[in-house]
N, C-alpha and C positions, 0 to 999 in steps of 0.2 A: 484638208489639203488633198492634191491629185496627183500623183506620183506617177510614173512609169514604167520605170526601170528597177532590178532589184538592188541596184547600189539606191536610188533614190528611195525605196519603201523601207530600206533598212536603216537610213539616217531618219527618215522621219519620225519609224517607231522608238529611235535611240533618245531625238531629243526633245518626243511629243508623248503625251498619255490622250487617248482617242475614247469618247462615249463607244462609237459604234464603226465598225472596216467595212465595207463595200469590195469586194473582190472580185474584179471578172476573171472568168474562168480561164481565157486566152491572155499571156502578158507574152511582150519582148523576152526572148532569150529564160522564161521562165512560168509556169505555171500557176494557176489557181489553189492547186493543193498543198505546192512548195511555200506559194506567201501563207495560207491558212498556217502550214508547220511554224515559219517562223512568227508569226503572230502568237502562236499557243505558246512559243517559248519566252518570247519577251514580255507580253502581255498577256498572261491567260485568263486576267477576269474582263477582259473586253471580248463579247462577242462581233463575231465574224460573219455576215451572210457571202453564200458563194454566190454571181449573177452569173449567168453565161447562153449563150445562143447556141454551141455547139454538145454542150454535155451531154451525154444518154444517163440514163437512170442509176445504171451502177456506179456512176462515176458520182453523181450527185448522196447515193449514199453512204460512196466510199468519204465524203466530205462530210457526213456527219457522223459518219465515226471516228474522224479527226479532230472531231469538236468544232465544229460549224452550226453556227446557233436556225442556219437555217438556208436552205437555197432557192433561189426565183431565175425560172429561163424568162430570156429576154421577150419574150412574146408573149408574156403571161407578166410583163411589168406591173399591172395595175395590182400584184400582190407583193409588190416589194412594199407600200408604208404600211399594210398590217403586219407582213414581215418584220420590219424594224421596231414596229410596237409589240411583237410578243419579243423581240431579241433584249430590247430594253426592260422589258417586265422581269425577261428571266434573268438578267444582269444585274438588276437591283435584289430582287427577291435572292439570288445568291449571294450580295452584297451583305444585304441582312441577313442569311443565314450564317455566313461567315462572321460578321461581327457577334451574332449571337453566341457563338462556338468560343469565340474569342471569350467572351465573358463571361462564358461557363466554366472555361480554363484558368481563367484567371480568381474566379470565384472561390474554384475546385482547391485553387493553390493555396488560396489564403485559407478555405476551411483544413487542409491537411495541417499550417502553420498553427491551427489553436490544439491547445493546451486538452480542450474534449475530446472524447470519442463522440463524433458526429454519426450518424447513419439513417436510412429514410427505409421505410417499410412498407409497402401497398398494404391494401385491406386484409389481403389473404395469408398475411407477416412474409412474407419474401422480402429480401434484401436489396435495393433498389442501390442503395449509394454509401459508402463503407471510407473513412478517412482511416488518414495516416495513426493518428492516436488512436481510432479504435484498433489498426492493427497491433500499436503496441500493448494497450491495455487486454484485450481480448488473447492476441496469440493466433487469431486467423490475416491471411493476407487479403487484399481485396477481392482477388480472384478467386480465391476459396469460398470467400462468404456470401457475394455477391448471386440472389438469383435462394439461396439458404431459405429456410425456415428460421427466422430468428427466434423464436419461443425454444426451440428443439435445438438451437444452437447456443443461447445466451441461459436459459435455466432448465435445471436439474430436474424440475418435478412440476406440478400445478402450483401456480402462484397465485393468491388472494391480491397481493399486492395489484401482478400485472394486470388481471379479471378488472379490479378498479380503474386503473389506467387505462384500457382499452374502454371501456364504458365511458367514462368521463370525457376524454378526450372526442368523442362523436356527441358527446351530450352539450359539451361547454364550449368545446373549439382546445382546449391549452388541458394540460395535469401536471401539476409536480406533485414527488415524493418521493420516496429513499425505495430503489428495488434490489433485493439479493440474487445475484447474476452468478456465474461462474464462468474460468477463463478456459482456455482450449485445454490445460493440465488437470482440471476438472476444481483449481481452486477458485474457495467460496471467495466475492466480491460483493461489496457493499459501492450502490451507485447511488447520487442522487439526481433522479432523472428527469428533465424536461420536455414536456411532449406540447407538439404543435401541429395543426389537425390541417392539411393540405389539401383544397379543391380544386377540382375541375375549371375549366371556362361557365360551365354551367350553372357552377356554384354546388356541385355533386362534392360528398367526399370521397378523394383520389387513395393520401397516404398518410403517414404521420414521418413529423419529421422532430427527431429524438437527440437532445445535444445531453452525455454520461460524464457526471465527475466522480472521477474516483475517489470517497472519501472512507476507503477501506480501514486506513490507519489510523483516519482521526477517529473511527466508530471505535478502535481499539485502544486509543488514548482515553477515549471517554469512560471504556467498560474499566479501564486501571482506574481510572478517576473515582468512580462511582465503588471499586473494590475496597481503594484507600478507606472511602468515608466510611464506608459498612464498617471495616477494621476501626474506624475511631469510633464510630457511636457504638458499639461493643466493649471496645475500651471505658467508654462514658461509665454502659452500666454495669460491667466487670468491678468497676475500681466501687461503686456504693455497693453493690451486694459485698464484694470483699471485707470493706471495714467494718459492714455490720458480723461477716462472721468472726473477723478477729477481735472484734468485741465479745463474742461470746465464747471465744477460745478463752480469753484471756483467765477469768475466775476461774476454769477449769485446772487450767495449769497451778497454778496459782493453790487449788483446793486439792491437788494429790500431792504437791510439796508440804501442805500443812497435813492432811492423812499421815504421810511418809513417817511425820514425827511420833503417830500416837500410835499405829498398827505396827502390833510386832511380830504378828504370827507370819512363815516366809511365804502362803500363799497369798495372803493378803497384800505383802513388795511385791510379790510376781504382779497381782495384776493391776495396781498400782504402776507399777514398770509401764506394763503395756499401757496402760489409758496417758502415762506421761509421755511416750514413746511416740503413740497416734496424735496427740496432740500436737505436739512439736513439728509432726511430721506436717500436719496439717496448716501448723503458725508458717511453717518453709512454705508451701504451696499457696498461700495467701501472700505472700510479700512477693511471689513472682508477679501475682496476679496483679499487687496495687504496682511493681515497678512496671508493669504494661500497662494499666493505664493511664499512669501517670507520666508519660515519657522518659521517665529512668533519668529525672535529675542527678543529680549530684555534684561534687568538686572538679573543676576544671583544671586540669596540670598538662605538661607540655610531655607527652608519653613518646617513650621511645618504641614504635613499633616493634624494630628486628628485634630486642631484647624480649618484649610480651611474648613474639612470634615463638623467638625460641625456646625460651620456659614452656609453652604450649605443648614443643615439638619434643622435649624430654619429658614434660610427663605424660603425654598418648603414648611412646615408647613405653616408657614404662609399664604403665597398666595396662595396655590392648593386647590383647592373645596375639604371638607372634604369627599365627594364619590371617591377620591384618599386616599388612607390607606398607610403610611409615617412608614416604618420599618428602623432602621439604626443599624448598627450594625461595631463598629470599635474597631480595638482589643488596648490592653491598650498602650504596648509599641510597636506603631506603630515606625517603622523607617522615619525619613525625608529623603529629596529630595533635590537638587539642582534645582532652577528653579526662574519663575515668580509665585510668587502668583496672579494675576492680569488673566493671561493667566490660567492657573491650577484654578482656581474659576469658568472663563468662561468654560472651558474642563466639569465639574462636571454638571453646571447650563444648559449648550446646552442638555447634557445626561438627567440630569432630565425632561428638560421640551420637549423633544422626548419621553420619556416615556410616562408623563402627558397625552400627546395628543395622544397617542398611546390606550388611557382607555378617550375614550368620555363619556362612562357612569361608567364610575372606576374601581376600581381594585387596587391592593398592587403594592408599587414601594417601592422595597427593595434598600439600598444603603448600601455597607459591603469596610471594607477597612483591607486588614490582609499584615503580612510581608510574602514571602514568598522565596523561592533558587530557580534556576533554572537550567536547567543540559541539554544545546540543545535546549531548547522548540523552536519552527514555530508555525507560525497562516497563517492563509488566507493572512493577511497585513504583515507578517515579515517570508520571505523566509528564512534569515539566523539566524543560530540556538543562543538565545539569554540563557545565563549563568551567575551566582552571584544572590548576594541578591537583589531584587526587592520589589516593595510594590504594591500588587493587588486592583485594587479599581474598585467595581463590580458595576454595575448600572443597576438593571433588571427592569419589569413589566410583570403583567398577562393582557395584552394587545392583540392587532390583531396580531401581529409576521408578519416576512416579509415573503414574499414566497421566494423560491432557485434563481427565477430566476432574482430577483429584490437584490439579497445578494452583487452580484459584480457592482452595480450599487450606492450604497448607499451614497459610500463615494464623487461621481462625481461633483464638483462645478454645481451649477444649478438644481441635480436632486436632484427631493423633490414628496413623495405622497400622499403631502397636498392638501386642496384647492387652486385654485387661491389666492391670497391674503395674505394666511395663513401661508408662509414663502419663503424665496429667494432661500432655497436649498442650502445653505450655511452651515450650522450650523454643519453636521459630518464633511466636508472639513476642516472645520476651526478646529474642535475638532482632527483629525488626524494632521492636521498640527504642530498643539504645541504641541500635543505628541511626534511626530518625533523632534522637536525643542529638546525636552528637554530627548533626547535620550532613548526614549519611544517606547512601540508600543499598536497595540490594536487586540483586537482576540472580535468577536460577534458569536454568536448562536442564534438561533431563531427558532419557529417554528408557524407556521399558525391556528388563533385558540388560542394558548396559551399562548403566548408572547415575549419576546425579551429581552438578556443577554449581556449588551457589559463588558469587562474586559480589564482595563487599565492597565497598567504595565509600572512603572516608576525604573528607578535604584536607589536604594539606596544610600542613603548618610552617610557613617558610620563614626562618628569622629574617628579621630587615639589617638591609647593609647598615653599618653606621656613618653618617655622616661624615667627607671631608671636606675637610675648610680648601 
């Protein structure tokens, strides 16, 4: 259309979209560089050529820094249709760059929306492109990481792993496998990572492009997993070495009860005495050993915890050196338990007196017993996710606390960081055993220094309503 006037150029751009404007430099009541203005504000991806007969030079490149795709004096006509063929070239190729832009935004958006830490790394490990999940999983912002060393950013030291990944991924095109990473706090992460190898137009490799699942907690669900089994197949071969030596206790005892009758001289009872003494001692330390591996069967009865709790809590009183400080703390309507009171007595008594001796020169041994629901919960000892009402029974100390690296060892038939003499190394074995008996488990904390938490966890025993008609 051919307009004149700027009431007339401004309803046409209102109720038209134009490929391409023709603008002479001289209008009525209005100028070539006034219509260019309002062209750029209503329409700016439509290019504008200015034409004019009168314009000098400055004025023509005052029009392209207005954004005028281009201007032809009228005496020089025969370059207005290559004119319009380079205004249209750059109006589409802007077209397309825009919509490109658009799709890299929109791309951009849905990769922040996934669940991964996405990120893309040229050949020289520089950070090209950094999502939303890697900033939560990692702890750097895009900004920060973007343009990085990602080796010198994402792990700790030389990695065998990553050396394989970088190789493969230029060998094959693609690598998965599991790499240990660290976050911006310097903690250890376990990813398993997908790489996919980026080229050129050339067909050149450009970058690799890297989508990280955090699978930190399952690798830690897994090492409880595989800690459990070690503790059972241990148990397996604890509980046949056991009975063969209480088989061989057994004549023994047995043969200083018949001695006893015939020697009468009193060094002869003395050591008599002793060899009955060691023995016995030794028949007690084998039935721990078959109740660990045997899962500490026994009679099932409806036990009242707060009553066990308490009995517990008078005789630690009693016996513990008052330089041990005796807190207890049990809530009133505690829930009962299906189990052994016998077993469940021993569970509570082994806890305290590991605390006791955890405080050589004293310290508080708190003992807390509450009801509590559970929704999924895992520990170190119970991979699978444990739900329903349960009864927590805490057993702490301000004691020496274990160190990390002695945590996965604790529960091991024979490990103990007593004295020689001091105990068999029996005593968590045994205490995790008739937990697990009685379809239990146990979660501990500790720390070095300040003491040690263990938390027992029994299932409730809720009587059922009776029935009304």
């Amino acid at each position: 259309s051919c307009v004149k006037t700027k009431e007339e150029y401004e309803a046409a751009l209102a109720d038209n979209s134009f490929d391409l404007i023709l603008s002479d430099y001289s209008l009525p009541h209005f100028d070539g560089l006034a219509a260019l203005d309002i062209a750029r504000q209503r329409h700016p991806e439509t290019p504008v050529i200015v034409v004019s007969g009168t314009m000098d030079e400055e004025t023509a490149v005052e029009s392209l820094k207005r954004g005028a795709a281009d201007y032809v004096f009228k005496d020089r006509l025969s370059r207005l249709p290559s004119a319009i063929r380079r205004a249209m070239t750059a109006a589409e190729e802007a077209t397309r760059h825009q919509q490109a832009e658009e799709t890299i935004r929109e791309q951009a958006a849905l990769l922040d929306m996934a669940k991964d830490a996405i990120l893309v790394r040229n050949l020289e490990e520089r950070i090209l492109y950094w999502n939303k999940s890697a900033e939560r999983l990692y702890g750097w912002s895009a900004a920060e990481a973007l343009g990085q060393n990602a080796n010198e950013l994402l792990y700790p030291g030389d990695s065998l792993q990553l050396q394989q990944a970088r190789q493969q991924v230029l060998e094959r095109g693609e690598w998965v496998g599991e790499l240990q990473q660290v976050n911006r706090e310097g903690q250890p992460l376990t990813v398993e990572s997908r790489w996919s190898l980026v080229r050129d137009p050339a067909g050149q490799p450009k970058a690799n492009l890297i989508i990280n699942t955090d699978i930190t907690e399952r690798k830690k669900l897994e090492a409880q997993f595989l800690r459990i089994q070690r503790l059972e197949t241990i148990g397996a071969l604890t509980g046949g070495i056991a009975h063969d030596l209480n088989n061989l206790l057994a004549p023994i005892l047995l043969g200083t009860q018949l001695l006893g009758d015939k020697l009468a001289g009193e060094d002869g009872q003395k050591i008599l005495g002793t060899m009955r003494a060691s023995a016995l001692r030794g028949s007690e330390m084998i039935k721990q050993i078959l109740a660990f591996a045997r899962g500490v069967g026994g009679g099932v009865v409806v036990v009242d915890l707060k009553q066990l709790l308490a009995e517990v809590g008078r005789l630690v009183r009693g016996t513990f050196l008052r330089a041990v400080r005796i807190q207890i703390n049990i809530a009133e309507s505690l829930y009962s338990v299906l189990g052994n009171a016998t077993q469940l007595h021993q569970v509570l008594l082994n806890l305290c007196v590991n605390a006791r001796d955890a405080m050589p020169r004293g310290g508080v041994l708190s003992l807390e017993a509450s009801n509590i629901t559970l929704d999924g919960k895992v520990t170190r000892l119970q991979p699978e996710p444990a739900s329903g009402p349960y009864v927590m029974v805490t057993v702490s100390d301000t004691g020496q606390g274990i160190s990390p690296e002695l945590m996965d060892k604790i529960f091991e038939p024979f490990f103990t960081t007593k004295a020689p003499g001091k105990g068999t190394g029996l005593g968590l074995s045994t205490v995790l055993g008739i937990v697990k008996s009685h379809g239990g488990f146990l979660d501990v904390a500790s720390e070095v220094g300040k003491g040690t938490t263990f938390q027992v966890y029994l299932p409730a025993h809720l009587p059922t309503e009776p029935a009304t008609a």
